[in-house]
N, C-alpha and C positions, 0 to 999 in steps of 0.2 A: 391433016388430022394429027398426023405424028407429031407435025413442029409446035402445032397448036399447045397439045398436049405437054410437050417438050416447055413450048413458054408459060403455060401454066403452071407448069410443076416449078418451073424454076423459081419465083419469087417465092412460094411455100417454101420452098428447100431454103431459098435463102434465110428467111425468117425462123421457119425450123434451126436452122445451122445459128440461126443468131440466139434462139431461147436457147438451144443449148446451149449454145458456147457459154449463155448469159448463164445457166443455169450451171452449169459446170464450170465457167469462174467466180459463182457466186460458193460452192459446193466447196469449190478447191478453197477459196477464203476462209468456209467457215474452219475447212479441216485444216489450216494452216493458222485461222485463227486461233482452232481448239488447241489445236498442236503446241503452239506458240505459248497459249495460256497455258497446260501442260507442261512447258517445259519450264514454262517463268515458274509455276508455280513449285515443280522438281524443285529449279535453283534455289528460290526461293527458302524452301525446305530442309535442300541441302545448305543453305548457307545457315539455318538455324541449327540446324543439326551441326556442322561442323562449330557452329557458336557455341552450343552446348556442349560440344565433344571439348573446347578448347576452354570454355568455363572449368568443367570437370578435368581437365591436366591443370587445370591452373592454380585448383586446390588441392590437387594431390601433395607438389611440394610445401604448401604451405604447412597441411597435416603432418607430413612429415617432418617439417623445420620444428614444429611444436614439441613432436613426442620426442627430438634429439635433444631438445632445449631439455625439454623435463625429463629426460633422464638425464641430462647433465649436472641440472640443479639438484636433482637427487645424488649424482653422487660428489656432488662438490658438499653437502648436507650430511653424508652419509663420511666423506674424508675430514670435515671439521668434528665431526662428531665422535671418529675413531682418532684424533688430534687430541680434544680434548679429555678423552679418555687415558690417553698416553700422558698427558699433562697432567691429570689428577693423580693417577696411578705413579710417576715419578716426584710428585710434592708429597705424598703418602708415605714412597721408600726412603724420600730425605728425612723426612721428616722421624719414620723411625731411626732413621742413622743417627741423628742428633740427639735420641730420646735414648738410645743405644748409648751413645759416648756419653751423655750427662751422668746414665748409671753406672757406668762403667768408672768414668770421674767421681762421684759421689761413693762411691764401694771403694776406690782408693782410697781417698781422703780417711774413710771411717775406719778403715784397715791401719792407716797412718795415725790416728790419732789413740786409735785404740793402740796399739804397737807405743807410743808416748805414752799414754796411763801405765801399762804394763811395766814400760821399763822406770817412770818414775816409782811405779809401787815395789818396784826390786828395787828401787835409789833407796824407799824410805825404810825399806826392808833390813836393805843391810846395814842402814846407818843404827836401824833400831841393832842391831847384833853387834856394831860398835860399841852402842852404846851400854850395851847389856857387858861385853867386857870390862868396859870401861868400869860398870858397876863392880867389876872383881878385882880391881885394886889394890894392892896389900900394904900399900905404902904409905896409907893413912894413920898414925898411931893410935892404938887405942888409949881408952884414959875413964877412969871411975865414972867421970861426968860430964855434962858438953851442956855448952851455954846456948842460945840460939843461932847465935852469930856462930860460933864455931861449925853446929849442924847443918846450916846455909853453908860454907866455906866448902863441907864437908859432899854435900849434894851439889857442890858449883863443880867441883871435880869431877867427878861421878855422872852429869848430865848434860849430856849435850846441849852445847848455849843455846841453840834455836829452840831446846824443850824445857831450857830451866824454866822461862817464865809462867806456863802452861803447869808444871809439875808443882813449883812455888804458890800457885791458886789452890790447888788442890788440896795440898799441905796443911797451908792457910786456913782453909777451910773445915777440913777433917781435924787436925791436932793442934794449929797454933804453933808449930815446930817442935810441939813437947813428945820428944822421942819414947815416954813413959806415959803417954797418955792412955787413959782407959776408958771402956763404956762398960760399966758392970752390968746392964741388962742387957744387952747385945756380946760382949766377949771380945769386940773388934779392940785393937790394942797398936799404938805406936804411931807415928808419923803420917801414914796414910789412913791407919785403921782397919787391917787386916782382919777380915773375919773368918773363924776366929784366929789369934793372934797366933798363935800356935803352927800356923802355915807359911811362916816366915821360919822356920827352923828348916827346911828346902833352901835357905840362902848363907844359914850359918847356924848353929849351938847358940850364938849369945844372942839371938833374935832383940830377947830380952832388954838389953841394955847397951848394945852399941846401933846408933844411929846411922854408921856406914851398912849394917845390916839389911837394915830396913829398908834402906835407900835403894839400894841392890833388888831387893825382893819389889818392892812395892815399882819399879823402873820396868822390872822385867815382866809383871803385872798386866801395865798402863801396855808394853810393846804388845803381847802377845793376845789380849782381848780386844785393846784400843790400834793397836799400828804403832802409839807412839805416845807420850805426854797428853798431846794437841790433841790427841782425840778422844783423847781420856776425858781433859776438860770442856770438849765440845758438848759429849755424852752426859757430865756433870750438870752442865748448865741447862740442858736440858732436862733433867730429870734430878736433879739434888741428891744424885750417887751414882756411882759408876762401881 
């Protein structure tokens, strides 16, 4: 009964021990499958993940190469620009240096020329105070009466050659040489025509009647209003008296 028992049971056991086993390495498959999937799928994940981790380092330097580039352009932008600055600002200070020396040059010059006028106006100055001696001559003889020619002879002495011919217009013009000339509605009298005549007695008593007088007075006249002869007859010609 026992053996019976014993051999009955045995093929149950066996096939029991067979679903299991079948059941338990179909069990283990799946959790080894799952596992498997699991795990492929981790890596899987993990290897996106590390792709992304390795995308994101891979723009980090890129970002950064940008913002060093463009602050470098800025201040390469920013050194041309304080260049140029330096550049303008020294064409500006040349440029007053040069505008500096021209005035500086220009105020010589006019200081110089002016200093020439000055000292020709003292040349003509004193050639007039020559001449105005000249006018006080004593070595002329007097004489009752004088011809034209003699009262020319008489003022060639007496005027400086550079102003005879200027003084000789004037002459010319006002008396004709005639040393007794007269304007009876005016009172002007003599060679030049002293108004009135009477104001050549400042150059001598015989105003009157010697023409070396006159010459004198009427000389130191033309110096001391005109500068000289020449400007005596500039002012005439402009205006038909002096």
């Amino acid at each position: 009964m026992l053996e019976g028992m014993c051999v009955n049971r045995m093929p149950v056991s066996v096939r029991g021990l067979a679903v299991a086993s079948a059941t338990a390495v179909t069990s283990v498959g799946a959790v080894v499958g799952v596992a498997a999937g699991a795990q492929q799928d981790s890596s899987s994940d993990d290897i996106e993940a590390t792709a992304a981790d390795a995308t994101l380092l891979s723009d980090i330097p890129a970002k950064s190469q940008v913002g060093v580039q463009t602050a470098s352009l800025t201040q390469q932008a920013d050194a041309q620009a304080d260049a140029a600055q330096a550049d303008a600002r020294k064409a500006a200070e040349e440029a007053a240096r040069k505008k500096a020396a021209e005035d500086a040059e220009a105020k010589k010059q006019a200081a110089e020329e002016k200093k020439e006028a000055a000292e020709q106006e003292a040349k003509e100055r004193e050639e007039a105070k020559t001449a105005s001696r000249s006018a006080e001559r004593t070595d002329i003889p007097v004489q009752s009466s004088y011809t034209v020619a003699e009262v020319q002879a008489i003022a060639r002495k007496m005027v400086p050659a550079d102003q005879f011919q200027c003084f000789s217009n004037i002459v010319d013009h006002e008396s004709s040489w005639n040393y007794k000339a007269s304007n009876p509605s005016s009172g002007a009298y003599g060679l030049v025509q002293a108004l009135p005549g009477s104001k050549m007695a400042s150059a001598g008593a015989d105003w009157q009647t010697n023409p070396a007088t006159q010459i004198k007075w009427g000389l130191n006249y033309m110096n001391e209003r005109y500068d000289s002869p020449c400007g005596a007859w500039s002012f005439w010609q402009a205006n038909n008296w002096y």
